[in-house]
C-alpha positions in Angstrom: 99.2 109.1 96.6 98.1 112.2 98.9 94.2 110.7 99.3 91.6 109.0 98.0 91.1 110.1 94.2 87.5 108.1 94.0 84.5 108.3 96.2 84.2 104.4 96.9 85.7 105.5 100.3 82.0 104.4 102.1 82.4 100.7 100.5 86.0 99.9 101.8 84.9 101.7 105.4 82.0 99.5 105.8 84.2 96.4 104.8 86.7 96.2 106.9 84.3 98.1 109.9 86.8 100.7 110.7 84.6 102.7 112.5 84.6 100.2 115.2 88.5 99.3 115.0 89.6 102.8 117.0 93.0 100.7 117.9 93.8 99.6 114.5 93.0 102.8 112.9 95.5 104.3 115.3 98.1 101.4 115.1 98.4 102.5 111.1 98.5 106.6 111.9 100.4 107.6 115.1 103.8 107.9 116.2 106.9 106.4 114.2 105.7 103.4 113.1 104.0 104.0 109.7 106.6 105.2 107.1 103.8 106.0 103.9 100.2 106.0 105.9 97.4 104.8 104.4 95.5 107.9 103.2 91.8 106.2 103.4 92.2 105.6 107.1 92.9 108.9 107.7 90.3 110.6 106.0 87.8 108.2 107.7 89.4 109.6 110.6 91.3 112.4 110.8 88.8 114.2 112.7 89.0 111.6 116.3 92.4 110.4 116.2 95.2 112.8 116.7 98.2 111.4 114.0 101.6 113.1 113.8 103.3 112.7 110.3 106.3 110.1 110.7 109.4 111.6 109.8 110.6 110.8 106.2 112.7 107.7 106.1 116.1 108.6 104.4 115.7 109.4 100.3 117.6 107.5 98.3 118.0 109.5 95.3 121.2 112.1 96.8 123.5 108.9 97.1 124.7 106.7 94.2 124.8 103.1 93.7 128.6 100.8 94.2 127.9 97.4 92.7 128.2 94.6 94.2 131.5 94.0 92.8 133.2 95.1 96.4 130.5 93.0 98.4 131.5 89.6 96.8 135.0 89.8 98.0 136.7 87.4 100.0 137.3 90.7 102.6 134.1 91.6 102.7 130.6 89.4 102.1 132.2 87.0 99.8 133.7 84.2 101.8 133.2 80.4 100.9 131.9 79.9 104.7 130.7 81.7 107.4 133.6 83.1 109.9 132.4 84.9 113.1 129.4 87.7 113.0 129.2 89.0 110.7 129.7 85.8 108.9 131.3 87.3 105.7 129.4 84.8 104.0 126.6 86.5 102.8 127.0 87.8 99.6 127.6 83.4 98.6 125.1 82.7 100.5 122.6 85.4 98.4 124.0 84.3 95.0 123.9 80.7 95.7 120.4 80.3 97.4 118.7 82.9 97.4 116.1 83.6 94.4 116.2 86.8 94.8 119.6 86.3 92.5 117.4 84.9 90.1 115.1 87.2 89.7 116.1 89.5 86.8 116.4 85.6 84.9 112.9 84.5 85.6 111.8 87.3 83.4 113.1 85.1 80.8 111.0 81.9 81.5 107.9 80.8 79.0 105.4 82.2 82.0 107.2 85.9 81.9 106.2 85.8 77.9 103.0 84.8 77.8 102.5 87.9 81.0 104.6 90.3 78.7 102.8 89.2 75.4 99.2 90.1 77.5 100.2 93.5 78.7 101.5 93.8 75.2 105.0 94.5 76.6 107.9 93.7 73.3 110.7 93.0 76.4 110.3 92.3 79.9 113.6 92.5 81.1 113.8 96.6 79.7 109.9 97.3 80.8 110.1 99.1 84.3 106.8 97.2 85.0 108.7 94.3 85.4 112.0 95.7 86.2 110.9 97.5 89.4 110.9 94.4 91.5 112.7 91.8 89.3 116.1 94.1 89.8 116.8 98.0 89.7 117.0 99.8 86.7 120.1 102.3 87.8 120.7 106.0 85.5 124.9 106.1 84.8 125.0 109.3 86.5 123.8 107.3 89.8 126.7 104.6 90.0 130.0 105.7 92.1 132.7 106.7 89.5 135.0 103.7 88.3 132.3 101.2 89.6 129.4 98.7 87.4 125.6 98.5 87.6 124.5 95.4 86.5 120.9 95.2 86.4 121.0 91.0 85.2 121.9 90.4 88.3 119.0 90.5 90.2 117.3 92.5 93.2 120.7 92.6 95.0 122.6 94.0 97.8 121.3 97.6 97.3 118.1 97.2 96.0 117.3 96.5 99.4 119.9 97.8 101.6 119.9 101.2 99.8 122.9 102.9 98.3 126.2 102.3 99.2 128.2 105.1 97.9 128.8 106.9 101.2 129.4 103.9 104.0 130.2 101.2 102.0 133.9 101.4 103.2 133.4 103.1 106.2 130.7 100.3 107.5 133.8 97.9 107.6 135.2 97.5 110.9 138.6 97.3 109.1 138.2 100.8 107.5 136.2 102.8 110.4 136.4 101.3 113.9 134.0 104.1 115.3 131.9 103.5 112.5 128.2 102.7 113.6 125.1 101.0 111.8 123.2 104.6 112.7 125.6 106.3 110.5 125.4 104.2 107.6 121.6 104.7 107.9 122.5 108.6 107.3 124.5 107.8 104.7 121.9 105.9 102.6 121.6 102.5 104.4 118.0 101.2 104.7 117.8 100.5 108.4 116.6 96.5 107.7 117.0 96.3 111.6 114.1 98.1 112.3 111.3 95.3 111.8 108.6 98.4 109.8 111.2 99.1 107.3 111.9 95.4 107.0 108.4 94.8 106.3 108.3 97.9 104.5 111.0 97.2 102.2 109.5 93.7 101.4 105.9 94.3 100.4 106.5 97.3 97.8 107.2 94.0 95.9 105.7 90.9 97.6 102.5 92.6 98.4 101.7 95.5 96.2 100.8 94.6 92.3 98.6 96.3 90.3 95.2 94.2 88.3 96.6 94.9 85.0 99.3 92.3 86.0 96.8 89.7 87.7 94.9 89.7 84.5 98.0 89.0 82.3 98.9 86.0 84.5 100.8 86.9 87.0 100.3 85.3 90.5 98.0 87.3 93.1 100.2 87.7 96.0 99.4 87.1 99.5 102.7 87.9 101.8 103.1 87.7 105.5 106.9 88.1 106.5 107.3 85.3 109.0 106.5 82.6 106.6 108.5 84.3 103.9 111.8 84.9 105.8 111.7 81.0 107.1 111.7 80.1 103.3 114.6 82.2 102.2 118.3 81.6 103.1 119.1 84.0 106.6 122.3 85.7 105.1 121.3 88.1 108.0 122.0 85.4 110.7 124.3 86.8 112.8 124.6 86.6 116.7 123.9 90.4 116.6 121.0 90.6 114.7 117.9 91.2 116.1 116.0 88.1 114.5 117.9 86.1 117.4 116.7 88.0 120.3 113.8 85.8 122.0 110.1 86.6 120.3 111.5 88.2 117.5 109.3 86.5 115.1 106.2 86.9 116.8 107.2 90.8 117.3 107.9 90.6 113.4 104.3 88.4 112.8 102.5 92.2 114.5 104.9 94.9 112.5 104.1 92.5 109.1 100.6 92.3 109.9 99.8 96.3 110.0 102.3 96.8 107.5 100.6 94.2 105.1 97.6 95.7 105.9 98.2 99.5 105.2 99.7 98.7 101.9 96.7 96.4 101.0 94.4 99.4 101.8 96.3 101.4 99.6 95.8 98.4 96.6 92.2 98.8 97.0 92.6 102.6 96.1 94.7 102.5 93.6 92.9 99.6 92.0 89.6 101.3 91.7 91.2 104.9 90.8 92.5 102.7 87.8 89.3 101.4 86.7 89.9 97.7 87.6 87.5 95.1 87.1 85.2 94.8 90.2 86.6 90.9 90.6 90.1 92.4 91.1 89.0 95.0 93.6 87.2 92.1 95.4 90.5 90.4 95.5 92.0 93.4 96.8 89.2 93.5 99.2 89.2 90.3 100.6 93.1 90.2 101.1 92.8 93.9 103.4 89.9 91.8 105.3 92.3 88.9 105.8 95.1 90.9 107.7 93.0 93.1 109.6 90.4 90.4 111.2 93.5 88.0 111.9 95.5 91.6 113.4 92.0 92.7 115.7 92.2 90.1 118.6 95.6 91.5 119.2 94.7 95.4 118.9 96.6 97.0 121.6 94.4 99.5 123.5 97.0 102.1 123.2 97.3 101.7 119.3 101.0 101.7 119.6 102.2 99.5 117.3 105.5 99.0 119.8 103.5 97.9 122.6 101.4 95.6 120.2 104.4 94.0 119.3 106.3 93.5 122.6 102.8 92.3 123.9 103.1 89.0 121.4 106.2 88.8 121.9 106.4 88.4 125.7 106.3 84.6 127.1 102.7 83.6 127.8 101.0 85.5 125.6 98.0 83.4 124.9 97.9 83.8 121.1 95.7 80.4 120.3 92.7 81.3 122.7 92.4 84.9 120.9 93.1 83.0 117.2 90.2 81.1 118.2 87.9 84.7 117.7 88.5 84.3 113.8 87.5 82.8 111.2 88.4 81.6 107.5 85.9 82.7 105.0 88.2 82.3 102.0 91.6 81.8 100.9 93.3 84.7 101.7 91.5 84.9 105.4 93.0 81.1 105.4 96.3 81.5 104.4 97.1 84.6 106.9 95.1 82.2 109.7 96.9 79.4 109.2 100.8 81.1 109.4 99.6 83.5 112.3 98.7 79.7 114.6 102.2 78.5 112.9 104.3 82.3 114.2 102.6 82.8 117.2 101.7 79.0 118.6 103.7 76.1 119.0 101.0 74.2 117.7 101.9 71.8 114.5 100.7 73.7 111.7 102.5 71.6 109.0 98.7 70.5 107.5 97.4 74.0 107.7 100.7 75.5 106.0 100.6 73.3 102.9 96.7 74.1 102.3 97.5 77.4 102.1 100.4 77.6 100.1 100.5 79.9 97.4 100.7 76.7 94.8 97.5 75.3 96.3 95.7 79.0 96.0 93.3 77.3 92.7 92.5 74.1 94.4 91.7 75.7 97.7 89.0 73.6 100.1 87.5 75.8 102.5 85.8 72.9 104.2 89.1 71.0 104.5 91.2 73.7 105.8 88.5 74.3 108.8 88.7 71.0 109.5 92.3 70.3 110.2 92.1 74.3 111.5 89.8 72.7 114.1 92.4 69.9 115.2 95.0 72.5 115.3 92.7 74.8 117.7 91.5 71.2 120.1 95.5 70.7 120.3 96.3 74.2 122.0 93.2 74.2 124.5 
């Protein structure tokens, strides 16, 4: 999407009150930080805050696809147990508990039917409206000579690390000593050590989902990448990665955060260019609200998303007393609330977490959650 293809530009500005978020606006436009910016933002102002185009992240498309027929063996990701960093474990530890395995089967349950029967779809597991984040749909003439693409199994190794064709064997310290992770990135890699692309890579799925889905049944979706990388199985837990350097999750709460909320601005777009009802643009709505009022008591003055994130991250950072500025209106402003206290506080957010589980979104209590947000809050003064 280049810009805004509707004029409801006025509505979404006075929402979210850019005008008066200067440090937000230029967290989401300037330097390196935003791989795909959010084109309303910058219309709204393009004429005040200098932005530099990021440089494109590496294309996918000129590199083909290996399998992951190499990754599960015992000399590579496939060991029974974890031995030394990297802990050669990970490809078990993906198939075994992570759901991301599953994901290409769950388009087989009674809930997938009754979504695919609405949108009036004969087979979910061959309609790319499913298949774009339930696995990857790969052409033959992509897939390395001599190897398989096996699209039942799942959003796997390359669907998020990107193409392996070119430093799968070199990345090995066995075949390429001089080998570094900088050139596999070249090569095709998606750079999951930066924390953007991490985010990045997560919400073209977990986030982003257009309302002719919503309407068929499928869950709205409310992401914020702290709480969803402490419920899935760390096959990325080595000693040199850089989720175990000190802070990193609270660095990783910020990056998530802006992330979230530049693709969420880019739902409201594309869900009124499509005609959506107005209860699913208000959905839309209320979910951009949600990240950038919990995001604004954090705004760096520089609008460097870099410095934002170091800032959190530093020891001492008094997160709770600037929490304490906002305020749950609704579920979504709840939910992304509740998990900042639980990424950024060492309060005990157990209470608040379960409210706003995703499982709980229908039988929501407003009054409740601002209740045990207020013991929360007394606990941390």
């Amino acid at each position: 999407m280049d810009g805004p293809r509707h004029p409801q530009f006025k509505d979404l500005k006075n929402l979210l009150l850019i005008q008066d978020d200067p440090y937000i606006v230029r967290m989401l436009h300037t330097k390196r930080w935003v791989l795909c910016a959010a084109p309303l933002l910058l219309l709204a102002t393009a004429a005040s805050v200098p932005w530099e185009a990021p440089p494109a992240p590496t294309p996918r498309a000129p590199f083909k696809y290996a399998g992951t027929k190499s990754c599960a063996t015992a000399d590579c990701h496939g060991l029974a147990a974890a031995k030394g960093s990297p802990a050669l474990n990970e490809y078990q530890v993906w198939k075994q508990q992570d759901s991301h395995a599953r994901a290409f089967s769950d388009l087989y349950k009674k809930e997938s039917k009754v979504i695919a029967d609405a949108l009036k779809i004969k087979n979910a597991s061959q309609d790319k409206k499913c298949t774009s984040c339930h696995t990857l749909i790969v052409d033959k003439a992509d897939v390395v000579p001599g190897e398989t693409w096996v699209p039942q199994n799942g959003v796997t190794c390359e669907v998020c690390h990107g193409p392996a064709e070119k430093w799968l064997q070199p990345h090995t310290k066995q075949k390429e000593p001089k080998w570094e992770h900088a050139e596999s990135v070249k090569n095709g890699m998606v750079d999951l050590r930066d924390p953007v692309v991490w985010a990045s890579d997560c919400v073209r799925c977990h986030l982003v989902i257009d309302h002719e889905m919503i309407e068929a049944g499928h869950p709205r979706l409310n992401f914020e990448i702290v709480d969803y990388n402490s419920r899935t199985p760390p096959h990325w837990a080595t000693e040199k990665h850089p989720s175990k350097q000190p802070g990193f999750d609270r660095k990783m709460w910020a990056v998530g955060q802006v992330v979230s909320l530049r693709e969420s601005l880019k739902n409201i777009e594309a869900r009124k260019a499509a005609g959506a009802a107005e209860k699913h643009v208000k959905e839309a709505e209320a979910l951009a609200a949600a990240y950038r009022n919990v995001l604004k008591p954090f705004a760096d003055p520089s609008g460097d998303l870099e410095a934002l994130a170091k800032s959190i991250a530093a020891p001492g950072d008094d997160a709770g007393k600037k929490l304490a500025a906002v305020e749950a209106v609704d579920f979504e402003s709840a939910r992304q609330l509740a998990l900042a206290y639980r990424a950024l506080t060492s309060a005990d957010t157990k209470a608040l977490a379960e409210m706003v589980a995703a499982k709980n979104q229908a039988s929501f209590d407003l009054g409740k959650f601002k209740a045990a947000l207020d013991a929360v809050r007394a606990s941390i003064q």
